[in-house]
C-alpha positions, 0 to 999 in steps of 0.5 A: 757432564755430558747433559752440559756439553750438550746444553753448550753445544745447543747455544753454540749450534744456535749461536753459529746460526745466528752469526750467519743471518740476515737480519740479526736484531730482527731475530725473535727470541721468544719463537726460538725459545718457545719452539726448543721448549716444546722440542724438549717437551716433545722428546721426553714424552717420545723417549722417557715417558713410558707411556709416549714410548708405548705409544711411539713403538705401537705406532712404529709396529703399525707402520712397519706392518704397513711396509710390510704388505709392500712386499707381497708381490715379491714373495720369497725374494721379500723373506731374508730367512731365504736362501738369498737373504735380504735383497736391498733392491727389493727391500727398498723397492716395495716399500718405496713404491707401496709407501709412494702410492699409498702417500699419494691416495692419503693426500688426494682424499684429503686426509693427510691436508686434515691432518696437517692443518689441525697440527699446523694451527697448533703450531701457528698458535703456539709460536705466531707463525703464518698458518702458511709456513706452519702448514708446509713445516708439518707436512713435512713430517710426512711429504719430501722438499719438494711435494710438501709445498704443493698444499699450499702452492697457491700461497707461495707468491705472496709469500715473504722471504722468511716464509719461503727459508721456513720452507727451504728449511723444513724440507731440507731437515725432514724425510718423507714418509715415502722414503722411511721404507728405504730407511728401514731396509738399510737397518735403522728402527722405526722408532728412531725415525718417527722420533725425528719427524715428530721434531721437525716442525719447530726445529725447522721453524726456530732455525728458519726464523734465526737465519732469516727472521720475518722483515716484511709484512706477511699476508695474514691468511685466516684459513689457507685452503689446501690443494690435495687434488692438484692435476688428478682427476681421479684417485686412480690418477693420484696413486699411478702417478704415486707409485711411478714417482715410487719406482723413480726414487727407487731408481735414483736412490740405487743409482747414488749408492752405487755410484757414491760408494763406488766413488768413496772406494776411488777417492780412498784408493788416491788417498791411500798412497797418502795413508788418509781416507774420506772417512777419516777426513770427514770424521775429524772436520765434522768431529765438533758435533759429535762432541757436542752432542755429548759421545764420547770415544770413537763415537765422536769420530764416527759421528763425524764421518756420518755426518760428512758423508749426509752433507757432502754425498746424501743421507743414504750413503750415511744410513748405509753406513750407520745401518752396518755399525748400529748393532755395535753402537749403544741404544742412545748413541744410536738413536742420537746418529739415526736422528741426526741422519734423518734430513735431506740436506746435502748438496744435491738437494739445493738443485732440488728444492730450487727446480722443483719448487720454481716449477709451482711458481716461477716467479719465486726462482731467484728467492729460492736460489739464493736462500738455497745455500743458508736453508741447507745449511739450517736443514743439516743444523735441524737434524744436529738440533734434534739429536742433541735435544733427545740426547740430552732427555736420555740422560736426565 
């Protein structure tokens, strides 16, 4: 029963999207299903194949040893075992700010382009996207909204409007590599990440394609040359400028936890009198997706206040709360939450991607604010997709 409702919950998410875009009868059916049978393909291999499983937990304890040299410089401050326990500032602080630089080096040497370009021509060929689009949809399983777009900056002028949604989309619907450390910190497994970056590309590419199927004629570029070096000279540039970006995300993520949380706390305080909550607003609007992604009980409800606060606030704030409760929540219901978390669509990021993509090209700036709004809406319908897909797998 419940592997129906999410089949019906997948049309229907599908359908809500469909209702919404721009040109209905130019929608291309076959990048859509093509793409949903390689996500369904992809998560049972990740999650019910013994070998895929192995495979993705190696990879998640290499990972996790990385993060784990991040935390040298703090020394017992980095031990939980210590008498101060884990301190999430400092947590969150060497791993952000390792991961920035060591991001930062991979992409000037040339070695995350590499490898981008081999998935994305996979991807190209597979569902007959530009090698453009395909590029920035895989590189954001590695690298944020607004950096992914700087491999092939030199193409976005010529790029056509459902280019630059594939764009929007993939970035809105994706983490960067630099920012699974603070994921970490807050409680949520490796594996559950990993598992939801390795189902952005194609989700974001089948969303991006419904809200705004290709109308125009796409430059056909046979082999996009990405830029890795962009204004350093030097690799010791490329990881200074990292590991400041690093400290600045650091600082911009505390910042929002504490001051969302603390406005939660106020906005429940006023609602109180009235015997309401955030929590519980958001939990029932939100309610339908976790119904459909086949929960039962309290988790439906739970699945809808998390998903209220990523949209309306940020992922942190839902990851914060998600990381409290995991422990109580059975392994698929919290899997299926960590992977519905694992996007960056919310309100704020619409400022983002406009501010920071126009400042690759201008000229791009009234395209990518008014797709703004409908690529955060496909960005949050990413995440849900994916969570419903692996939900379904877990159950066959």
């Amino acid at each position: 029963m419940k592997g129906i409702i999410i089949l019906i919950g997948i049309v229907l998410l599908l359908g809500l999207l469909y209702l919404i875009s721009s040109h209905k009868k130019e929608v291309k059916i076959s990048i859509v299903v093509k793409a949903l049978i390689v996500q369904f393909i992809l998560a049972f291999l990740l999650v019910k194949f013994p070998f895929g499983r192995i495979v993705v937990s190696k990879l998640s304890d290499v990972v996790t040893k990385i993060l784990s040299y991040g935390f040298n410089v703090f020394g017992s401050l980095a031990d939980p075992s210590q008498a101060t326990g884990f301190i999430f500032i400092i947590g969150a602080l060497g791993n952000i700010i390792f991961l920035s630089a060591l991001v930062a080096a991979l992409f000037y040497l040339g070695i995350l382009g590499a490898i981008v370009k081999v998935i994305g021509k996979v991807v190209g060929k597979i569902l007959g996207t530009t090698q453009v689009e395909s590029f920035v949809a895989v590189a954001n399983m590695f690298l944020g909204q607004t950096e992914s777009p700087i491999l092939v900056s030199k193409y976005l002028g010529n790029m056509t409007q459902s280019e630059i949604m594939v764009v929007l989309v993939s970035g809105m619907g994706s983490m960067s590599a630099t920012i699974i450390g603070g994921y970490t910190a807050l409680g949520i497994p490796m594996e559950y990440l990993l598992t939801a970056s390795a189902l952005v590309p194609f989700g974001s590419i089948a969303i991006s394609k419904i809200l705004l199927p290709e109308t125009e004629h796409a430059k056909v570029i046979e082999n996009v040359s990405m830029d890795r070096k962009g204004h350093h000279e030097n690799i010791i540039s490329a990881v200074t400028e990292g590991a400041v970006n690093g400290i600045q995300a650091v600082i911009a993520i505390a910042a929002s936890l504490v001051a969302f949380i603390s406005i939660v706390s106020l906005v429940n305080g006023i609602l109180g009198v009235a015997g309401l909550s955030l929590e519980k607003i958001f939990a029932y609007i939100f309610s339908p997706f976790g119904f459909f992604m086949g929960l039962e009980g309290e988790n439906i409800l739970y699945a809808g206040e998390l998903l209220g606060f990523k949209l309306v606030l940020n992922e942190f704030v839902a990851f914060q709360n998600l990381g409290q409760h995991l422990a109580s929540l059975d392994y698929r219901t919290g899997l299926m939450l960590s992977i519905a978390m694992a996007g960056f669509a919310n309100v704020s990021s619409m400022g983002i991607c406009i501010s920071g993509i126009s400042i690759l090209c201008p000229d791009k700036r009234p395209v990518l604010a008014r797709l703004a709004f409908k690529a955060m809406i496909g960005g949050f319908a990413v995440s849900i997709l994916s969570a419903m897909i692996v939900g379904f797998i877990t159950i066959i």
